[in-house]
N, C-alpha and C positions, 0 to 999 in steps of 0.2 A: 337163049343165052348167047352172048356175044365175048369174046377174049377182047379184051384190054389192055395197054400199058395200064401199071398204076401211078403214072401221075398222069394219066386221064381220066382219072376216079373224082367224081366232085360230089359235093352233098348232095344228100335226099336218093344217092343209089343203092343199088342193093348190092352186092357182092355173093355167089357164093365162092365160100373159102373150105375143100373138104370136105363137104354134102351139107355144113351149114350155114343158114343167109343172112347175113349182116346188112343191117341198115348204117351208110354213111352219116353221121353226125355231123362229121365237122372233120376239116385236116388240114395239114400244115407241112409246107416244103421248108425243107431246111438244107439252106445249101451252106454251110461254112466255108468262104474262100477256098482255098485250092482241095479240099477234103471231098470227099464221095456225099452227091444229094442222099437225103433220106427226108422219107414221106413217113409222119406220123396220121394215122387214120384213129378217129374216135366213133367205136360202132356199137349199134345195140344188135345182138344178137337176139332175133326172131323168134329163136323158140322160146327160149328160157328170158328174156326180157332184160339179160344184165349188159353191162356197161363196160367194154374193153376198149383198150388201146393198141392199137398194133404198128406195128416199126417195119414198115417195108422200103425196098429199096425202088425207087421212080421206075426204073425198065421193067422189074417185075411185070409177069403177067397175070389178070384175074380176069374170074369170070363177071361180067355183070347179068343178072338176068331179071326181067321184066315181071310186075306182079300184075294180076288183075282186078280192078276195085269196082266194084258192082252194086245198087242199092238194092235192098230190100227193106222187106216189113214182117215185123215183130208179128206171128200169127198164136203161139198155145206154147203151156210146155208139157212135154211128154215125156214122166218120169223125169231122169234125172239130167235130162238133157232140153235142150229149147228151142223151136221149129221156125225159118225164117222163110218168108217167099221172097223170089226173085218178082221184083216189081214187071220185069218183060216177060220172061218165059213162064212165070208162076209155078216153078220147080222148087220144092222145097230143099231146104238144106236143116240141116240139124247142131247144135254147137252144145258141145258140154260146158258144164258151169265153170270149170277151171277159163275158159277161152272166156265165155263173157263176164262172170265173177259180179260185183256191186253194180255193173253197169244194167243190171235188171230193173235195180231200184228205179231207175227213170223209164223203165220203157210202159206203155201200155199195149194193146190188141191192136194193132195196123198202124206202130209208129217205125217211121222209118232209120236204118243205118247203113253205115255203109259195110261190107264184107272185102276182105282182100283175100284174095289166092293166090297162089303157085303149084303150077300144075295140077289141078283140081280141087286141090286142096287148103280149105280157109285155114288163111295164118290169125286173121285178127277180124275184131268186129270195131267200128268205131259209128260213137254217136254222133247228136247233130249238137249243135255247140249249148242251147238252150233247149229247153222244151216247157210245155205249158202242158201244168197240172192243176188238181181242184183239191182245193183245203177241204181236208173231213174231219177234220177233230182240232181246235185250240181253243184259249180261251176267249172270253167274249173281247169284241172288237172295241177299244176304247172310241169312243163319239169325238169327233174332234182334234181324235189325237194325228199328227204329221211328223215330228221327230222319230226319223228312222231312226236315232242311236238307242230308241229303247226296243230293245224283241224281246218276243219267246217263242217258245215252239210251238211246230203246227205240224201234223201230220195229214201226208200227203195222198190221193185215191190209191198210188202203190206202193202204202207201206213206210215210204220213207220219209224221216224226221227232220225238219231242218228250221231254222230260225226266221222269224220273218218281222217285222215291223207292228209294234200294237194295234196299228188301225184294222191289220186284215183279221177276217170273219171268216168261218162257216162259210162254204159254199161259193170263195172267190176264187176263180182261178188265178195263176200269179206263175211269172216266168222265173225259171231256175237254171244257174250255168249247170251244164252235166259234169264239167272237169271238177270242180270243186263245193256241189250243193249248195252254193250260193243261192239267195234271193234278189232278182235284179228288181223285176217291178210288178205292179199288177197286169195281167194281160190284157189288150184293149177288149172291148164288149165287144160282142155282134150289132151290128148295125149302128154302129159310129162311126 
């Protein structure tokens, strides 16, 4: 942890404020001609994920402190909770469903994310922007067809359901955004 003025606070810091860590969003100095500067700061609070704004005065002092982000890979789940290895040291670490939540729906058995810490301790888990899964259930593939504006659904080897373009089949794998299960395209083959 290092002390700060706060108007040396810029986005993408972390703050703690009180034993909890606020991610910078966004901020804005406001100097009114002869009146006292104020720093508004827009932060997501870490634990709990919500959205505040806070009205500090520029000299104020904060803490900033440093996270750790580290990749690993998706290994089993055990019980109610889901087991990751560190890709270097191959130490596992364990994350309950409230921390990873829907983000399972994309994972498979040795796909990778990234983990962050503070002080030993994972704050968040984050995926990789797309990933590539293998259609196991929709309907039959129209022959011919190229008009992405018509889908329907296909479910996916883990579970999750998402829309995709008439032409895909049984058995295509096909790239999906993770932020929003999007269908971007089909994934290239092997050996092309």
């Amino acid at each position: 942890m290092a002390a700060v003025k706060m108007i040396d606070v810029r986005k993408g810091m972390v703050l703690n404020m009180g034993g909890t860590l606020f991610y910078v969003l966004d901020r804005d100095l406001n100097t009114p001609g002869n009146w006292r500067a104020i720093l508004y700061l827009k932060m997501k609070n870490l634990t709990t994920g919500s959205i505040t704004d806070e009205r500090v005065h520029p000299d104020d002092k904060g803490e900033v402190v440093y996270l750790d982000t580290k990749d690993f890979n998706y290994s089993y789940k055990d019980g109610d909770e889901y087991v990751f290895v560190d890709g270097e040291t191959f130490e596992p670490v364990n994350l309950g469903a409230d921390m990873v939540g829907d983000m399972m729906k994309y994972l498979r058995e040795n796909d990778p994310v990234k983990i962050t810490f503070y002080d030993g301790k994972a704050l968040s888990m984050e995926l990789p922007q797309t990933v590539t899964l293998k259609v196991t259930e929709t309907e039959p593939g129209i022959k011919g067809a190229t008009a992405a504006a018509q889908t329907k659904a296909a479910t996916l080897e883990t579970g999750v359901v998402v829309q995709v373009p008439s032409f895909i089949a049984v058995g295509e794998q096909i790239v999906i955004q993770t932020e929003d299960g999007k269908y971007l395209k089909r994934a290239a083959k092997e050996g092309k």
